[in-house]
N, CA and C of each residue as an Amber inpcrd file, in Angstrom:
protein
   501
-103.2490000 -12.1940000 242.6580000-102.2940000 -11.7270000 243.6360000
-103.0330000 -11.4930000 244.9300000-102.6330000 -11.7350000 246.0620000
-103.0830000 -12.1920000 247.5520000-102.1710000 -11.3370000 248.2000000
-103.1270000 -10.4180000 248.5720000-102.7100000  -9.1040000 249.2190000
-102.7820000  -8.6120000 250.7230000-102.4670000  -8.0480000 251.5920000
-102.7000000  -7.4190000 252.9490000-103.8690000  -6.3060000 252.9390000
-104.5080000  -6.3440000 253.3890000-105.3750000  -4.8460000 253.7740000
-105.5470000  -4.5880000 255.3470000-105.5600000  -3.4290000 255.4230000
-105.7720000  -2.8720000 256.8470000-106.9870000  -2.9140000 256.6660000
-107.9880000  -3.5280000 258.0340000-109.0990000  -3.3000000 258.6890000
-109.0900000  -2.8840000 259.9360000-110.0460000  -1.9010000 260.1200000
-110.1130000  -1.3420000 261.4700000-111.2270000  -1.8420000 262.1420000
-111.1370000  -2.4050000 263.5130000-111.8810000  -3.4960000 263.9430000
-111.4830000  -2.7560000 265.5360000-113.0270000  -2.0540000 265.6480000
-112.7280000  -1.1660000 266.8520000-111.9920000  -0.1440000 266.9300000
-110.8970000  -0.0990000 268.0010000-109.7790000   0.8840000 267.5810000
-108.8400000   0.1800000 267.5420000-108.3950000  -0.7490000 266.8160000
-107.5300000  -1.8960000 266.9620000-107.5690000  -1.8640000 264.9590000
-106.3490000  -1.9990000 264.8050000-106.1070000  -2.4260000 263.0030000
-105.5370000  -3.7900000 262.4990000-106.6410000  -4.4870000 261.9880000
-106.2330000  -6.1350000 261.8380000-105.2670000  -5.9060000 260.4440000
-104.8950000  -7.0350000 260.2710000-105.0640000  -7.3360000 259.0360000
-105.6990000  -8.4010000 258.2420000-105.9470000  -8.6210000 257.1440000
-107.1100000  -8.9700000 256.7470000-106.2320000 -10.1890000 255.4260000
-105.8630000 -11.0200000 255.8010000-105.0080000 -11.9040000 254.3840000
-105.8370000 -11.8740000 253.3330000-106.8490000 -12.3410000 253.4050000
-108.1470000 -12.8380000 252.7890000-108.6210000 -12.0500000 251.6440000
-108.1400000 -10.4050000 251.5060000-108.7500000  -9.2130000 250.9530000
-107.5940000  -9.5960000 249.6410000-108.7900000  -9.2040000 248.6730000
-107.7410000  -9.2610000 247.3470000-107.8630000  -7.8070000 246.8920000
-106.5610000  -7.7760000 246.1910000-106.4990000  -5.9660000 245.5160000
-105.9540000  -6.7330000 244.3280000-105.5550000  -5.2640000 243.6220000
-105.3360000  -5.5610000 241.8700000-106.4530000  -5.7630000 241.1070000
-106.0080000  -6.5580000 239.9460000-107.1240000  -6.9340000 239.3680000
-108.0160000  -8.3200000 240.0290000-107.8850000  -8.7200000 240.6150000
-108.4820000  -9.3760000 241.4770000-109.5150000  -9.1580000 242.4570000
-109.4080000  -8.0290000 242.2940000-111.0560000  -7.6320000 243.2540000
-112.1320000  -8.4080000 243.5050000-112.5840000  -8.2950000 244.9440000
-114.2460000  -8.9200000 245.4800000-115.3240000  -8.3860000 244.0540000
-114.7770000  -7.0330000 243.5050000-115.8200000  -6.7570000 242.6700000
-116.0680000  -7.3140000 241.1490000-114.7600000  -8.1070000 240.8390000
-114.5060000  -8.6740000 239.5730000-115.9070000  -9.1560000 239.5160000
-116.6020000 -10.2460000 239.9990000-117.6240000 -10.8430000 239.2000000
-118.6190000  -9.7250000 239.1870000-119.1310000  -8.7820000 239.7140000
-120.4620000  -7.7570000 239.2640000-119.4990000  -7.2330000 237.7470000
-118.5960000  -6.9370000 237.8430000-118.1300000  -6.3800000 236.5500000
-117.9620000  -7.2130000 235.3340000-117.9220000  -8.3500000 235.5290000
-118.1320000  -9.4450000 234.6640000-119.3400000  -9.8870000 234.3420000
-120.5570000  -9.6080000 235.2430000-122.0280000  -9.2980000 234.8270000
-122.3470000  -8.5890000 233.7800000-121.8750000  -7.6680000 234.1640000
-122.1070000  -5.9500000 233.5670000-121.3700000  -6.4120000 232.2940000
-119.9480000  -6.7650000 232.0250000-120.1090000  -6.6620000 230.8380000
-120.4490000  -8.0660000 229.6650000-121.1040000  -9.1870000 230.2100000
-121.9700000 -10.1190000 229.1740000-123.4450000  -9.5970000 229.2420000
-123.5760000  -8.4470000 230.1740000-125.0790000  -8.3210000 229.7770000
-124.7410000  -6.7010000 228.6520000-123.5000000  -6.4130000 228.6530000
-123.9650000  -5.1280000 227.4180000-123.5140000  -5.7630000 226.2400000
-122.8490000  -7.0850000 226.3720000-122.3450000  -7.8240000 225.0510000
-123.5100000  -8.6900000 224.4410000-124.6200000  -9.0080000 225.6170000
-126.0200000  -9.4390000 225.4170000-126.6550000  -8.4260000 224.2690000
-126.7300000  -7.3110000 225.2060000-127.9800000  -6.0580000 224.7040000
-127.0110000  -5.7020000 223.2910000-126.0940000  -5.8280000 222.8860000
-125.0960000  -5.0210000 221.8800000-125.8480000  -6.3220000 220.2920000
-125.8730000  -7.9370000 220.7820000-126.2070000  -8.2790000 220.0830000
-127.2940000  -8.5820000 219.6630000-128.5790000  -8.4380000 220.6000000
-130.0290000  -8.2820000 220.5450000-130.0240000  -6.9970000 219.6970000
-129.7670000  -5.7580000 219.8040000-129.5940000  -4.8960000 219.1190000
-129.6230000  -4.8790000 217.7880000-128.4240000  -5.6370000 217.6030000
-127.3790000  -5.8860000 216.4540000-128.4860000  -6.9470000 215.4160000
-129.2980000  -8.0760000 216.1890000-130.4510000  -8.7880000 215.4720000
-131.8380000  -8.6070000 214.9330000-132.2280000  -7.2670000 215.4830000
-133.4890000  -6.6970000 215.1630000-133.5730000  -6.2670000 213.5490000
-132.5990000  -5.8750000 213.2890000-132.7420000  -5.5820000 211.4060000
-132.8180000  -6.8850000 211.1530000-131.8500000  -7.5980000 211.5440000
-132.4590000  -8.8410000 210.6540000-133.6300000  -9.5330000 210.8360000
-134.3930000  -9.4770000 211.7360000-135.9410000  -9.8870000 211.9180000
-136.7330000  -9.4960000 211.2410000-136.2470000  -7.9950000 210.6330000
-137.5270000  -7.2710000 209.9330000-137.4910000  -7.6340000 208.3160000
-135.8820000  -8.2730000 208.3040000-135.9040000  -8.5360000 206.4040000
-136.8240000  -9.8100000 206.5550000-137.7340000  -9.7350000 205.5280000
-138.1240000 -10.6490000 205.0210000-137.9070000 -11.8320000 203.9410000
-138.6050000 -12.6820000 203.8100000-138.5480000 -13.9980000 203.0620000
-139.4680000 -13.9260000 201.9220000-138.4980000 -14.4490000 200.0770000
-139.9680000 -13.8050000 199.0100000-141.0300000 -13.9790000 199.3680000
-141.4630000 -15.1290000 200.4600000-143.3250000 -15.6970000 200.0540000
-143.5770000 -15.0300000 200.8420000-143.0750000 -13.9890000 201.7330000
-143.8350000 -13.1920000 202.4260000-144.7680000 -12.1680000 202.0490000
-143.9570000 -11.6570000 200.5730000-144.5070000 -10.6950000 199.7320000
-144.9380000 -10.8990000 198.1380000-143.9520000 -12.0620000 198.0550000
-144.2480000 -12.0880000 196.6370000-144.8840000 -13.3510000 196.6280000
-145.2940000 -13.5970000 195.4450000-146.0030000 -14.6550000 195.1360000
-145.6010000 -15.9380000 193.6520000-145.2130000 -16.6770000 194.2050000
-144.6500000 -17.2980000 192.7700000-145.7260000 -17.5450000 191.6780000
-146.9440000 -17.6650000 192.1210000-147.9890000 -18.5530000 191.2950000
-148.2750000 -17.0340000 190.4920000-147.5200000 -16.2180000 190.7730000
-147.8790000 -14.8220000 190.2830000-146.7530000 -14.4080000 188.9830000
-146.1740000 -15.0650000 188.0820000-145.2810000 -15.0120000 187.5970000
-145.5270000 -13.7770000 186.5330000-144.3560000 -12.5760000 186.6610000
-144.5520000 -11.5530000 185.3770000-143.6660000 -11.7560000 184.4060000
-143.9800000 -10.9530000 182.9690000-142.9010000 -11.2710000 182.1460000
-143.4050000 -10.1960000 181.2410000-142.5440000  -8.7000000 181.0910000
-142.9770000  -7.9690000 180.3700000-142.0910000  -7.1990000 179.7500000
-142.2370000  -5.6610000 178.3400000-140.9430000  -5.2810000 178.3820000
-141.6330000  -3.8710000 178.6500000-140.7890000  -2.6090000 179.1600000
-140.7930000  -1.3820000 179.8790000-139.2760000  -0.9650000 179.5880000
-139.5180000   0.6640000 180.4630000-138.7450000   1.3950000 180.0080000
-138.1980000   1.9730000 181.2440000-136.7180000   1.6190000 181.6110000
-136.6300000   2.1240000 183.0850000-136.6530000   3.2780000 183.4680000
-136.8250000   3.9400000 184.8330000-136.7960000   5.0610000 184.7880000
-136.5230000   5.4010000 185.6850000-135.8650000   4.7360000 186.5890000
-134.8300000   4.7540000 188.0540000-134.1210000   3.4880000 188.1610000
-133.1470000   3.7570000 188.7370000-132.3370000   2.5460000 189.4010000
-132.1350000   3.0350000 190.8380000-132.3320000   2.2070000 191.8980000
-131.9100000   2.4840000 193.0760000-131.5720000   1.8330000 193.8590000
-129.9650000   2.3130000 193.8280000-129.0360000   1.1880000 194.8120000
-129.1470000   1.4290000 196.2350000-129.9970000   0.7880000 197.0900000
-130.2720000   1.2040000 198.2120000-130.7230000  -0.1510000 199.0650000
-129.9260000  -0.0480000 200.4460000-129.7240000  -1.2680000 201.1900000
-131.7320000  -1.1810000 201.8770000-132.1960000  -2.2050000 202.3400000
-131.8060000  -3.5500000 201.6960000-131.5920000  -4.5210000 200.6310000
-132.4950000  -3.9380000 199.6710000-132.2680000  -4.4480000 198.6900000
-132.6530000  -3.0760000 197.1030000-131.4280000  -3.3320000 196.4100000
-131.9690000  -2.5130000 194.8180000-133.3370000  -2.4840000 194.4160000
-133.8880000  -1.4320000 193.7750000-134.8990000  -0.9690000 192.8530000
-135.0730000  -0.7060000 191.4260000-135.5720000  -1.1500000 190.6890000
-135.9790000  -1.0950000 189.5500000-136.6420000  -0.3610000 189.6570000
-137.1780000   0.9910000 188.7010000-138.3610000   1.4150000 188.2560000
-138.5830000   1.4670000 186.9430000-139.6930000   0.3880000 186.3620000
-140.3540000   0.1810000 184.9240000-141.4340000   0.6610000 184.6760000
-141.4200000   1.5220000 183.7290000-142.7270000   1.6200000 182.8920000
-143.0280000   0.6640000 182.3130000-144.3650000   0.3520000 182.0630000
-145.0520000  -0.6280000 181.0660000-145.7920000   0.2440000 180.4680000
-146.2400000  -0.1200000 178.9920000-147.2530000   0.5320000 178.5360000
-148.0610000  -0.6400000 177.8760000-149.5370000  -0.6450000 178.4860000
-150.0150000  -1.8310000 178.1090000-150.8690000  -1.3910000 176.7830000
-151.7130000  -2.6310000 176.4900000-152.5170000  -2.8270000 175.0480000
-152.9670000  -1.5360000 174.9650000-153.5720000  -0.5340000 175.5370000
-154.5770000   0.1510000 175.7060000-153.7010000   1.1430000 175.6940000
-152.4750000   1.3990000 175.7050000-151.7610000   2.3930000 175.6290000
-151.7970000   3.6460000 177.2210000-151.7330000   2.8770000 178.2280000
-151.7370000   3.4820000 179.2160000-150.6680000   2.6220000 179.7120000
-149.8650000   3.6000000 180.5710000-148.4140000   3.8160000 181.1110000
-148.6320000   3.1690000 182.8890000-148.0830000   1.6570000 182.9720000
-148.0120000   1.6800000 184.4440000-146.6710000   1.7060000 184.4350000
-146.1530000   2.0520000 186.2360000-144.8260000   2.2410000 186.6230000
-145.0190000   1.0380000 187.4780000-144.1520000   0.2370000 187.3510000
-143.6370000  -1.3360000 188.1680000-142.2790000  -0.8810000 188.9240000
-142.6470000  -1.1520000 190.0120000-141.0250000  -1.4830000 191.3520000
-140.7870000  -2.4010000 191.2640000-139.6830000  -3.2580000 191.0280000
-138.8980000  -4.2230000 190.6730000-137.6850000  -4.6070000 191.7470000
-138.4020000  -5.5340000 192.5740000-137.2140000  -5.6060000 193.6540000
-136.0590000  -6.2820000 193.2300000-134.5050000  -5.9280000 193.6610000
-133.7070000  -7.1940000 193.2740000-132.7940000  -7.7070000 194.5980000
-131.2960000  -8.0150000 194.4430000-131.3740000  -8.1470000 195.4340000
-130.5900000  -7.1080000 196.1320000-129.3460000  -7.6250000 197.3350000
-128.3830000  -6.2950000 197.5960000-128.0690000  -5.8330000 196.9530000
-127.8390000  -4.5470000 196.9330000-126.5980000  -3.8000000 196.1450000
-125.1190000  -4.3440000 195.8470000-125.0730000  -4.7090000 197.2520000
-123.5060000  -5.2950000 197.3750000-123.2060000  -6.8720000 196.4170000
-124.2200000  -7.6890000 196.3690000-124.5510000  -8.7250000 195.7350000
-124.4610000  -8.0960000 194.2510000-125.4090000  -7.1760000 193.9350000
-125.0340000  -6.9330000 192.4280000-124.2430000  -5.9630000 192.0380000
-123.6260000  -5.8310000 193.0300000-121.8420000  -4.7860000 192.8890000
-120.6700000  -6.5830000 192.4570000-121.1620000  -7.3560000 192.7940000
-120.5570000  -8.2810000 192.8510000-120.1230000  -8.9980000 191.6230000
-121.7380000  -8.5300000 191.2050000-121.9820000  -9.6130000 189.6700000
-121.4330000  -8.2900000 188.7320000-120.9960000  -7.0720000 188.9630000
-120.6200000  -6.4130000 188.1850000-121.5990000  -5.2460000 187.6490000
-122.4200000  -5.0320000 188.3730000-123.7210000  -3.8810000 188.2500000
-123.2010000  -2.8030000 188.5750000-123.3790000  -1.5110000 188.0810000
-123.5020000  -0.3930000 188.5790000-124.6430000   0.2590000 187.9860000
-124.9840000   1.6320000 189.1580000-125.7550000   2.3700000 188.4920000
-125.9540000   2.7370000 187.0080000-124.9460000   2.5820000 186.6100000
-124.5090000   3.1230000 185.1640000-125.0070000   2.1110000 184.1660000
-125.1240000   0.6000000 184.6060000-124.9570000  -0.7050000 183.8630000
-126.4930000  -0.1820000 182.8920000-127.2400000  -0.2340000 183.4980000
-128.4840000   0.0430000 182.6360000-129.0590000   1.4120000 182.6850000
-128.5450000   2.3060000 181.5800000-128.8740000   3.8530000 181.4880000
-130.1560000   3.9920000 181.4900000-130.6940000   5.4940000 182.4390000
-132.0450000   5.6550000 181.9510000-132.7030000   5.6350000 180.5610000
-133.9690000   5.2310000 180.0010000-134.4370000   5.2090000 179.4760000
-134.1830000   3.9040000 177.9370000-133.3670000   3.0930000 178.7480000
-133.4580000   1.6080000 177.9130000-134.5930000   0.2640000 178.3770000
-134.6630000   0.2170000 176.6530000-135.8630000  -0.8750000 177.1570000
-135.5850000  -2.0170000 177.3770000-136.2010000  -2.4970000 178.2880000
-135.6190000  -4.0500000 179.0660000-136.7540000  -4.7230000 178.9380000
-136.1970000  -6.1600000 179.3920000-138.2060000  -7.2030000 179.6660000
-137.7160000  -7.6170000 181.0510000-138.5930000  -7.9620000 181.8640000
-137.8880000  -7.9520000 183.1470000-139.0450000  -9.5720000 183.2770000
-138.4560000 -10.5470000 184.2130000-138.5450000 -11.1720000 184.4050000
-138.9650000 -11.5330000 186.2460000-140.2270000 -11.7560000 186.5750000
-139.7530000 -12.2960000 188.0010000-141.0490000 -12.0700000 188.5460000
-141.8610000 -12.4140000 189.7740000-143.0710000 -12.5820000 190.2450000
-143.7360000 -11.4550000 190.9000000-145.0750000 -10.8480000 191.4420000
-145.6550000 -10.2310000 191.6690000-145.7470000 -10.1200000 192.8330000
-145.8270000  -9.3910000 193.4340000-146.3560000  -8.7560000 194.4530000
-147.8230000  -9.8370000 195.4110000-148.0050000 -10.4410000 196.3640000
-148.9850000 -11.1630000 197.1430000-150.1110000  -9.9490000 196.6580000
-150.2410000  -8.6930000 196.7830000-151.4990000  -7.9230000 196.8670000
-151.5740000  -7.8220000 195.7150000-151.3330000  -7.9420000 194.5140000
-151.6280000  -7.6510000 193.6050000-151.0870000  -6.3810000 192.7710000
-150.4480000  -5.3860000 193.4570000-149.6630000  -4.3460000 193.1510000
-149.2780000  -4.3920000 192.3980000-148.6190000  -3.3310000 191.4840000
-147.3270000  -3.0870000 190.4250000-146.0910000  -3.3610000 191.3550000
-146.1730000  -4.3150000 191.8880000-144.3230000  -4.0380000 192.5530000
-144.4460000  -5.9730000 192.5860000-142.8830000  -6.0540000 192.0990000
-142.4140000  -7.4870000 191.6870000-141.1010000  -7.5410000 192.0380000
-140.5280000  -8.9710000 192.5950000-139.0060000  -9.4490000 192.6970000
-138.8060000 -10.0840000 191.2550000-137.6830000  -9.3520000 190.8790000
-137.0180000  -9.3430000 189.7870000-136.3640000 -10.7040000 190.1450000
-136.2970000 -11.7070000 188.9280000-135.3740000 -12.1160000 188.7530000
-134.0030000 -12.2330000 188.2160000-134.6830000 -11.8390000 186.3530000
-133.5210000 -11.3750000 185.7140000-133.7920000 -10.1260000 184.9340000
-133.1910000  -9.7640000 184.3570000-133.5390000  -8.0880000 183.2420000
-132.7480000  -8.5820000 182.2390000-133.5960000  -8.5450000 180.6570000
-133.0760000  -8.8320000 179.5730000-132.6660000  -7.2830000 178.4680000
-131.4360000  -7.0360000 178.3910000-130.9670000  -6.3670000 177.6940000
-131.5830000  -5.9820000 176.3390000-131.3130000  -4.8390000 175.5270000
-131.5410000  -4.5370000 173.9820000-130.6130000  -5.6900000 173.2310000
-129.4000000  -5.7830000 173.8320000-128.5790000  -6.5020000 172.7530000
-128.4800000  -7.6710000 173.6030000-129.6790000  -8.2750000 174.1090000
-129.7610000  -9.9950000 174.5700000-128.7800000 -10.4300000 175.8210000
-128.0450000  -9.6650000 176.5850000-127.9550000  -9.8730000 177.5270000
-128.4160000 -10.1120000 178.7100000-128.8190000 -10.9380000 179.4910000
-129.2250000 -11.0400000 180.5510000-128.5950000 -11.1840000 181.7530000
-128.9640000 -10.0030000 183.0700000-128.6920000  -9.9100000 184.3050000
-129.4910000 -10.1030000 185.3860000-128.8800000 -11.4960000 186.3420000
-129.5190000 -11.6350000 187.1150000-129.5000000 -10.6810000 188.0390000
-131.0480000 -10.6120000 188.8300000-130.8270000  -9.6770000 189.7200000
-131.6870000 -10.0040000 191.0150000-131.9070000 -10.9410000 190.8870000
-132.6880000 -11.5440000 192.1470000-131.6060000 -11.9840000 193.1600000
-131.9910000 -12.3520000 194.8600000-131.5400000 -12.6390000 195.4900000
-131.2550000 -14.3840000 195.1590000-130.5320000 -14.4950000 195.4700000
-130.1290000 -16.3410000 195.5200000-130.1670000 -16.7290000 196.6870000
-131.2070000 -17.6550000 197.2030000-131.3980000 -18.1480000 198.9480000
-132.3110000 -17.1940000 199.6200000-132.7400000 -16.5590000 198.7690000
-134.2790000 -16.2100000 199.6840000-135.3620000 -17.1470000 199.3800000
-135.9310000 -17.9560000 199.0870000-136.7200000 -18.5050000 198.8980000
-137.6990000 -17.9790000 197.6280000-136.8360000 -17.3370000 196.6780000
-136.9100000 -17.0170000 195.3160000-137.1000000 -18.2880000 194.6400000
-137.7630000 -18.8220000 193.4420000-137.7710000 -20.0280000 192.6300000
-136.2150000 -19.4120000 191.4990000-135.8050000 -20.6420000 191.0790000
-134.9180000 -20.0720000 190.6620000-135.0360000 -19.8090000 188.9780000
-134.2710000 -20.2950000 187.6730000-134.8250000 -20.0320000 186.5810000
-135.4300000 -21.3530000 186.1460000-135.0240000 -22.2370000 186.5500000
-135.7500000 -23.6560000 186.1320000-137.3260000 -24.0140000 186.6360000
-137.8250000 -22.9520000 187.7300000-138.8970000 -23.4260000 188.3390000
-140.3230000 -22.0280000 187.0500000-139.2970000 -21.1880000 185.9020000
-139.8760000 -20.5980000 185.5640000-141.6240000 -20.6940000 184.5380000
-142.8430000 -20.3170000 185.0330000-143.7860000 -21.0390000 184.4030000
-143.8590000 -21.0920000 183.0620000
């Protein structure tokens, strides 16, 4: 819309055709700056978590394959990804505790997991690779039940091997 404005030009009052009012303002484009650069910064923002998740070979190691049975002793549904906590008790009769990564929560809310699915203190064999440093902490693939069930619990499309690549 193409509006009139008074300009004062000396002591004399022009008018000015040229001047836009409404939404049409001289100032529309700075405000149209302003807002692709907070729709910029909103999604730079918005991308930094995802930079920091990582990829398995970052941490884990395939050539590192575990396969043991333990006794859980946490579950923890917690973003980014679920926790296992396994005891092992090896030959020697000493007790390690293994972290067992799997994948989202929301992913294994999906497949039908809850906290509840595997009660404390059942024994499982857990399936899935080690840790790059050598640590007690491993990406789970699957967890094998008392009564032979098996739940996957690894991510699918992280660059996880899947069960066919198992050694």
């Amino acid at each position: 819309m193409v509006g009139y404005s008074i300009k004062r030009a000396g002591n004399c009052y022009d008018y000015d055709s040229t001047a836009r009012v409404g939404p049409f303002r001289k100032e529309q484009p700075m405000r149209s700056k302003l807002a692709i650069g907070v729709a910029c910064a909103a999604l730079f923002v918005a991308a930094v978590p995802a930079w920091a998740h990582h990829a398995f070979s970052a941490e884990f190691d395939v050539k590192k394959p575990i396969h043991f049975t333990g006794v859980i002793t946490k579950v923890e549904l917690v973003n980014p990804h679920a926790w296992f906590h396994v005891d092992v008790k090896g030959p020697d009769g000493k007790v390690t505790s293994w972290m067992i990564e799997a994948g989202t929560p929301n992913v294994l809310l999906r497949r039908g997991f809850t906290k509840n699915t595997i009660p404390l203190g059942t024994e499982v064999v857990v399936d899935g690779f080690q840790a790059k440093d050598g640590s007690s902490k491993g990406s789970g693939r699957d967890i094998t039940l008392p009564d032979g069930r098996k739940l996957l619990i690894g991510s699918e499309g992280a660059g996880a091997p899947d069960g066919d690549n198992k050694k």
